[in-house]
C-alpha positions as CSV (number, residue, x, y, z in Angstrom):
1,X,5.0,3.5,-10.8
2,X,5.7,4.5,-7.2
3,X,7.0,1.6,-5.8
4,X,8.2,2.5,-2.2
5,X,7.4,6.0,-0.4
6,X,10.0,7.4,2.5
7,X,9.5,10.3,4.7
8,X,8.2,11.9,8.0
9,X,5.1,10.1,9.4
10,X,2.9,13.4,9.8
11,X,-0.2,11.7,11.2
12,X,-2.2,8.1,11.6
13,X,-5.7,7.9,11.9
14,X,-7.3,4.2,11.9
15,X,-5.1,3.0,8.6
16,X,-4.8,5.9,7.1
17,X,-0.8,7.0,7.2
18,X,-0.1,10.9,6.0
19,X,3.7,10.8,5.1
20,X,5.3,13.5,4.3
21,X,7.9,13.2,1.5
22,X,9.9,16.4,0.2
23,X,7.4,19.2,1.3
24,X,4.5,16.6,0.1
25,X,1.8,15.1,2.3
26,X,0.7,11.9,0.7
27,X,-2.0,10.5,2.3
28,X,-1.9,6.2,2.1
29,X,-4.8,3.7,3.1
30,X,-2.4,0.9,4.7
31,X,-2.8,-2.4,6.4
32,X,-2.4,-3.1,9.7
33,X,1.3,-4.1,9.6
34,X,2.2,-0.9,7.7
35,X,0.6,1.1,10.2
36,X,2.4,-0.6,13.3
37,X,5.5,0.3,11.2
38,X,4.7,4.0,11.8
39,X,4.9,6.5,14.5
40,X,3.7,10.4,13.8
41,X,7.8,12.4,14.0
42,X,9.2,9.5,12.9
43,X,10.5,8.3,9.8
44,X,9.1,5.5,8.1
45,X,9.7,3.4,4.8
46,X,6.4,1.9,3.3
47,X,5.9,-0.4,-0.1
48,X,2.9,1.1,-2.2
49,X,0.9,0.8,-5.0
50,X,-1.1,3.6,-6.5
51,X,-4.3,2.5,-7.9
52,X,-6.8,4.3,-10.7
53,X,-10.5,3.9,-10.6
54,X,-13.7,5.8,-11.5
55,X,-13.3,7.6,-8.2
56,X,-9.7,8.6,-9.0
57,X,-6.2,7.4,-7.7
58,X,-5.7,5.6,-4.2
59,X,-2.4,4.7,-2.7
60,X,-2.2,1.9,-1.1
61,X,0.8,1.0,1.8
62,X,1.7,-2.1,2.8
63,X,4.5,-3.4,5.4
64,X,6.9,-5.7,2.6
65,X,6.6,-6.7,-0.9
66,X,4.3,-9.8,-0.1
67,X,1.4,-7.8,1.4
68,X,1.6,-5.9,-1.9
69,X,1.6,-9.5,-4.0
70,X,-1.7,-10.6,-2.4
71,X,-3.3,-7.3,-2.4
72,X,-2.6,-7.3,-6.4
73,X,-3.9,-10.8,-6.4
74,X,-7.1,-10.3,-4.4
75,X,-8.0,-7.1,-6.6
76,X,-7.9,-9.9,-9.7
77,X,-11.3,-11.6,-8.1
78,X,-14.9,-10.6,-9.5
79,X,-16.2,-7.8,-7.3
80,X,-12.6,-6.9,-4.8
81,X,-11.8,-3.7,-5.4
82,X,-8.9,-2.2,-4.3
83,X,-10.7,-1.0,-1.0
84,X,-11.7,-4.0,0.0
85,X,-8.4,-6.1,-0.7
86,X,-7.4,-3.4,1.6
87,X,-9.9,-4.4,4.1
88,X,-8.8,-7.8,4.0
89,X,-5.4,-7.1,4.7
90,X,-6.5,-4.7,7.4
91,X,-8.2,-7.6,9.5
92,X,-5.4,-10.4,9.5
93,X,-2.1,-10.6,8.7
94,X,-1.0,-12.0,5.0
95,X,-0.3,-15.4,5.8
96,X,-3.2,-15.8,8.2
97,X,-5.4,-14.9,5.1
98,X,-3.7,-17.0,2.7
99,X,-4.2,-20.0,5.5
100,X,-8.0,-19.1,5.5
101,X,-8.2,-19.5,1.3
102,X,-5.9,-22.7,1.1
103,X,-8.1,-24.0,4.1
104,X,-11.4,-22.8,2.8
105,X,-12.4,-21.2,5.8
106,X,-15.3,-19.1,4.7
107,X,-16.2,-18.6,8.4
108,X,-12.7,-16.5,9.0
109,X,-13.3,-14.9,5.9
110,X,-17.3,-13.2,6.5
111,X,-16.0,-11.6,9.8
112,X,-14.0,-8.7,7.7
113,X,-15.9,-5.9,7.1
114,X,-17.7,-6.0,3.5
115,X,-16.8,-9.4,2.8
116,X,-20.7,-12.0,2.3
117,X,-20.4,-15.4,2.0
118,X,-20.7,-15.3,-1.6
119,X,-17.2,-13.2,-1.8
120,X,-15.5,-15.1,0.8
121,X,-16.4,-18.2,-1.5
122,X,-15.5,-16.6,-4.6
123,X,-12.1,-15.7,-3.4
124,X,-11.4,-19.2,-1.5
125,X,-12.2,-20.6,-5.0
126,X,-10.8,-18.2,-7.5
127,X,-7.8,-17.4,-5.5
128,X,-6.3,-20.8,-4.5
129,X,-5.1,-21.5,-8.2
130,X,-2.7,-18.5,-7.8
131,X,-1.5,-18.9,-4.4
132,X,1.8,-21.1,-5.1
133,X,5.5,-21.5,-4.0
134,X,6.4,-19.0,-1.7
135,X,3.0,-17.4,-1.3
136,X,1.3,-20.8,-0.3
137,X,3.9,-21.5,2.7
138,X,1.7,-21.2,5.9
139,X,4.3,-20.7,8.2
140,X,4.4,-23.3,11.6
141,X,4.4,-20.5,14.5
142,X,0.9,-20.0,12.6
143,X,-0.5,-22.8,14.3
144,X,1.3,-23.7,17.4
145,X,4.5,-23.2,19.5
146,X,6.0,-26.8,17.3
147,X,7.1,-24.0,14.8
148,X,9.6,-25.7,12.5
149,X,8.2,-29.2,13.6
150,X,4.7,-28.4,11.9
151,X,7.0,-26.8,8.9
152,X,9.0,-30.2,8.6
153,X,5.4,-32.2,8.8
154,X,3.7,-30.1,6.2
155,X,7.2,-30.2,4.2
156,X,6.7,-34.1,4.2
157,X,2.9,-34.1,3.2
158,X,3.4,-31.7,0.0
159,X,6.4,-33.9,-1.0
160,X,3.8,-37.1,-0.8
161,X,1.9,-35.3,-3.1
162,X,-1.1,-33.6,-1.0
163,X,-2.2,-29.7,-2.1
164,X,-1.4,-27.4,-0.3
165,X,-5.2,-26.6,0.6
166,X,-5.5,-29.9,2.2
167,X,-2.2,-29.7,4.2
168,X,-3.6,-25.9,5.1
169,X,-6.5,-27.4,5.8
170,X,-5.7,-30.0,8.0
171,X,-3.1,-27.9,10.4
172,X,-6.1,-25.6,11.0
173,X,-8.0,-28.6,12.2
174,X,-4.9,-30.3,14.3
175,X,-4.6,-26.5,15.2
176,X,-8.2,-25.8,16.6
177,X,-8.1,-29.3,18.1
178,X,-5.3,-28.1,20.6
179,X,-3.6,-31.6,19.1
180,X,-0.3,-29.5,17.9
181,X,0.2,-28.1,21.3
182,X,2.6,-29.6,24.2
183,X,6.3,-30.1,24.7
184,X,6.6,-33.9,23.7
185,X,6.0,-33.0,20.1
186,X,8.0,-34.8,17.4
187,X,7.8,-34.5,13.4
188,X,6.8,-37.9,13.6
189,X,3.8,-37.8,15.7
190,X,3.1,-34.5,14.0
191,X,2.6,-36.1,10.7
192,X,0.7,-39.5,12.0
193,X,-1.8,-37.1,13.5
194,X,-2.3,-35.3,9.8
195,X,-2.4,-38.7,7.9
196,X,-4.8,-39.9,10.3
197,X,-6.8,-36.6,9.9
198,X,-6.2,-36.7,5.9
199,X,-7.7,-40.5,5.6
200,X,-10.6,-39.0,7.7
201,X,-11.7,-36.8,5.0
């Protein structure tokens, strides 16, 4: 299984990256961090994943082993193939789409291309379950300049015994408020303002 391609960036066109490696030109449908990682004459290093369907194989890039993780995870929902995983990854980055399925934010979610409501439900719902530890951090620049403020906050709310979809959830809604914005900022007031928001639901 190839697990990481190097070589000679011969040409990008939307997110598809040629690379050239040993005489080859492999041609790899990549998400939009992999492609800012290349420039055509320039060498580049890319995670990958080569795919078999009915149509034949696909290789996929992707900018670092966690991209690959949730592309291989999204492909596990009814009716995401490996295109549209792709597609998913191609509009946002990884942890702004794991933010929209711990959040639920269906709205986020229909705006990629190829994705109804009915799949953007499907994978809030089917993929929340799998989206632990490390995968389920949302990190704090996410949502505002507080940076490791929000992390310590949310840190305090998971270790009171909240899911991480409703801390997720929450920080979107402090987030879209304009509440976690502004200089005076403590992790105290940060995590009034998500209890009060949590007792609210």
């Amino acid at each position: 299984m190839l697990r990481f391609l190097a070589g000679k960036v011969h040409s990008i066109v939307d997110n598809v990256v040629v690379l050239e490696v040993n005489g080859f030109g492999l041609e790899l449908l990549c998400t939009g961090r992999a492609v800012a990682l290349c420039s055509e004459g320039q060498e580049a290093m890319l995670v990958t994943y080569l795919h078999f369907s009915e149509a034949g194989p696909t290789l996929f890039g992707f900018a670092d082993d966690r991209e690959r993780t949730l592309f291989l995870k999204l492909t596990t929902v009814k009716g995401v193939g490996g295109k549209m995983a792709m597609n998913i990854l191609k509009a946002a980055p990884a942890e702004r789409i794991v933010s929209w399925i711990l959040s639920s934010d269906v709205d986020s979610m229909v705006k990629i291309q190829g994705i109804g409501r009915k799949t953007a439900e499907r994978l809030c719902f089917e993929m929340r379950p799998h989206l632990t530890g490390e995968d389920a951090e949302i990190p704090g620049d996410v949502y505002s300049s507080a940076g490791k403020k929000v992390e310590t906050a949310m840190e305090a709310l998971r270790s009171l015994g909240f899911a991480p979809g409703e801390v997720g959830s929450v920080f979107r809604k402090l987030k879209e408020s304009g509440l976690l914005e502004g200089d005076d900022l403590t992790e105290e007031k940060i995590l009034r303002l998500a209890l009060k928001e949590l007792k609210r639901n």
